[in-house]
C-alpha positions as CSV (number, residue, x, y, z in Angstrom):
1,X,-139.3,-36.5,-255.8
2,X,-137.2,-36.1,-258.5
3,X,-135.4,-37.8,-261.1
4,X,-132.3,-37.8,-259.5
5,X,-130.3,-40.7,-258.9
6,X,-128.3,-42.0,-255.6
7,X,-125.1,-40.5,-257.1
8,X,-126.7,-37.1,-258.6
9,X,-127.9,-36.2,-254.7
10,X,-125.0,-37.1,-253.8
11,X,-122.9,-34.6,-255.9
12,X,-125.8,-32.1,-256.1
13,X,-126.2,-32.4,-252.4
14,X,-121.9,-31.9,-252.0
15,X,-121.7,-29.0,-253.8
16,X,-124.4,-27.0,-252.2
17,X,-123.5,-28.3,-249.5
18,X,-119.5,-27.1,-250.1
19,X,-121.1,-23.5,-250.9
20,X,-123.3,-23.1,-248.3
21,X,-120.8,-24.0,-245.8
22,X,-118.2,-21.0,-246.8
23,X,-121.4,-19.2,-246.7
24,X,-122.2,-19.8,-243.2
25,X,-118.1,-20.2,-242.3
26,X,-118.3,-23.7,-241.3
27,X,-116.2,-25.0,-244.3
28,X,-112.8,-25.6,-242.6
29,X,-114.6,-28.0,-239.7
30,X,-116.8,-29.5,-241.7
31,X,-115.6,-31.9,-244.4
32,X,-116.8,-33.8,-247.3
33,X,-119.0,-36.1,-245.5
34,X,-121.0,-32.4,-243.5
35,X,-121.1,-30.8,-246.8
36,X,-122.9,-33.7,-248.6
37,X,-125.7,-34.4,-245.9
38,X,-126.1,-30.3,-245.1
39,X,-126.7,-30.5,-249.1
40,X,-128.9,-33.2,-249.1
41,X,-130.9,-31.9,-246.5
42,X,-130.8,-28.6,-247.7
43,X,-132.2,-29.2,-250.8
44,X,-135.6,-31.0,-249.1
45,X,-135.4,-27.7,-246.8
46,X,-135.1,-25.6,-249.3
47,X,-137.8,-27.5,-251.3
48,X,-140.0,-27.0,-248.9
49,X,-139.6,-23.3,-247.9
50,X,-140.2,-22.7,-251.6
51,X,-143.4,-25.0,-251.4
52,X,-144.9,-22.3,-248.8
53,X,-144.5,-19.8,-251.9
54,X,-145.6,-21.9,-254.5
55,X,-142.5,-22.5,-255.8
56,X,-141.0,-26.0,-257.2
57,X,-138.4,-27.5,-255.3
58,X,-135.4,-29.8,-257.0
59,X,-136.3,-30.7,-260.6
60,X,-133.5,-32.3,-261.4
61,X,-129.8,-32.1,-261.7
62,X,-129.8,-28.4,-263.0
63,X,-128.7,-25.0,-261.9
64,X,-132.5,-24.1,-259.9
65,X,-132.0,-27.3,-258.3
66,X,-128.1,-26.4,-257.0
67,X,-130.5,-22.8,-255.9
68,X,-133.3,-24.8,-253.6
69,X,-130.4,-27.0,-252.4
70,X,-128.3,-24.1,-251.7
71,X,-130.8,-22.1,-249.7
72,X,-131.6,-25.2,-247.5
73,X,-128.3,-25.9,-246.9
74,X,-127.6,-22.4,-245.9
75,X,-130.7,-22.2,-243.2
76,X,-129.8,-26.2,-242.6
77,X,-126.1,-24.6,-241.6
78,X,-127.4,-21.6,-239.8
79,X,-129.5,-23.2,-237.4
80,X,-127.1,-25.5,-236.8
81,X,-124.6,-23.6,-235.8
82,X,-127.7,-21.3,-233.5
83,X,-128.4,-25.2,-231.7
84,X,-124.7,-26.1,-231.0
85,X,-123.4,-22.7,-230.6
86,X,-120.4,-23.1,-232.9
87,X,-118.9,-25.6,-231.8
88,X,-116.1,-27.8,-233.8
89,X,-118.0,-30.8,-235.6
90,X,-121.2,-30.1,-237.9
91,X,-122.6,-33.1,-239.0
């Protein structure tokens, strides 16, 4: 786990989450609230699909952080949309 605080997952875990959801074309449906868990999950997804390479996941509140937590959010976003087919609400 990192050294990030309540309010640093929460704005790291926002703005991936923002990114990765005009990435995967869900930003207009899915709001503040979608983009900040997508993020947050993303970035313990992305943590560990990077762990499987030997990679480090979120370090802190930098820009390879914002990277893990992007790529999670994107394959957190991705297989969401797969599972509910596109429908209206994301998270």
């Amino acid at each position: 786990m990192s050294g990030l605080g309540i309010i640093g997952w929460i704005v790291l875990g926002g703005l991936a989450g923002w990114v990765a959801s005009m990435i995967a074309g869900t930003n207009e449906r899915q709001g503040l609230l979608g983009n900040i868990v997508a993020g947050i999950i993303g970035a313990f997804v992305g943590g560990f699909i990077l762990s499987l390479f030997g990679g480090v996941g979120v370090t802190g509140f930098d820009f390879w952080s914002f990277v893990v937590a992007l790529l999670g959010a994107v394959v957190v976003l991705f297989i969401w949309r797969a599972i509910t087919g596109g429908r209206k609400t994301v998270a």
